[in-house]
C-alpha positions in Angstrom: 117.4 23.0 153.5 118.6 19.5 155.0 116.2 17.9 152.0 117.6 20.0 149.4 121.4 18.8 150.2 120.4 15.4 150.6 118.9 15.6 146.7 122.3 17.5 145.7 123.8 14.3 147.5 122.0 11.5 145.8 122.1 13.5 142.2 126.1 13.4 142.5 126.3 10.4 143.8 124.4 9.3 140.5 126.8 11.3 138.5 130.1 9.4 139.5 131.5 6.7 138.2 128.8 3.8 138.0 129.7 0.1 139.2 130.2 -2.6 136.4 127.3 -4.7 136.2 128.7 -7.9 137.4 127.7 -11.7 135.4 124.4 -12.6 136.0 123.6 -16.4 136.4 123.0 -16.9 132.9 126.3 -15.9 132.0 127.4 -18.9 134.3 125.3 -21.2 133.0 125.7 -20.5 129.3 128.9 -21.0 129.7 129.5 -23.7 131.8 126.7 -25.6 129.6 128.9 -24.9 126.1 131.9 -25.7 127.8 130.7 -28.5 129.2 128.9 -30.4 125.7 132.9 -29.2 124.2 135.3 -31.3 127.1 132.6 -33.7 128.7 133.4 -32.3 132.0 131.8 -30.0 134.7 134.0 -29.5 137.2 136.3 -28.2 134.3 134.5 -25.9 133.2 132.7 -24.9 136.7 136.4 -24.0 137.9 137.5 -22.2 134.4 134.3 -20.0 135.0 134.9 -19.2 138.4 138.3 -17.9 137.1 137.3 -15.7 134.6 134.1 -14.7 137.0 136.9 -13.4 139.5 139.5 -12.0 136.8 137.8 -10.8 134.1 135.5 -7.9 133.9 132.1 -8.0 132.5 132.9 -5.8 129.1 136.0 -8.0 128.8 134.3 -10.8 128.4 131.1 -9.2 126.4 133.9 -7.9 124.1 135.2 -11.1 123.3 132.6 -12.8 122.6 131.1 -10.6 120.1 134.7 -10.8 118.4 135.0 -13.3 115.1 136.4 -16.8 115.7 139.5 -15.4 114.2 140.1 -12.4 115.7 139.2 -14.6 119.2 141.6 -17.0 118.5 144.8 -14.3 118.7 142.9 -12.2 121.3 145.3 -12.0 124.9 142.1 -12.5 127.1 141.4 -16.1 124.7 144.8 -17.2 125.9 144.4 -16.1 129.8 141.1 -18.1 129.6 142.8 -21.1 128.0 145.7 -20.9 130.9 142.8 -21.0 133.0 141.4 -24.4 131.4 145.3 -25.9 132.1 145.6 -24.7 135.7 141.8 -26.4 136.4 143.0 -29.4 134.8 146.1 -29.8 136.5 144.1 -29.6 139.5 141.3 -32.3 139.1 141.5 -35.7 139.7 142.5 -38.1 136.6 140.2 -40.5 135.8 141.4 -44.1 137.2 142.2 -46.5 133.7 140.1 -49.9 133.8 142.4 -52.5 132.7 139.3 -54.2 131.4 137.8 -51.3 128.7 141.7 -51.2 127.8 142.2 -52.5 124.2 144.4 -55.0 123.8 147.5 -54.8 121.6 148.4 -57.5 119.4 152.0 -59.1 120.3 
């Protein structure tokens, strides 16, 4: 009897509501690789990823990208992810300006 309740258990258990597969690695390195050859920087695009990774679902994210380049541009979730390229920005270092590489300006 105890075995037969467990099974009705587990077979309700598998009839709720299943858990949203999360981003696999690939996810974070496809991105952080395409991001990365766009802006020429890393830790940009490390810290935008880890943003969306903790804000955005999975099937947001999916849905997006198989959206046009149009339809992407005007989408809400494209600007949320741009506002997370300008907070990560604000928040890195600036790279130091050598005097040197400079160009000179004629007087």
């Amino acid at each position: 009897m105890r075995a037969l309740m467990a099974l009705a258990l587990l077979a309700l258990a598998a009839c709720g509501p299943q858990a949203e597969p999360g981003y696999t690695p690939e996810y974070s390195f496809g991105f952080t690789q395409s991001c990365t050859a766009r802006s020429g920087s890393h830790e940009l695009c490390t810290c935008i990823w880890e943003k969306i990774e903790a804000n955005v679902s999975r099937a947001d994210f999916d849905a997006l990208e198989r959206m046009t380049p149009a339809e992407r541009d005007v989408h809400p979730l494209n600007a949320q992810i741009q506002g997370y390229a300008v907070e990560c920005a604000a928040t890195l270092p600036q790279p130091a300006i050598n005097p040197a590489v400079e160009p000179q300006t004629a007087p």
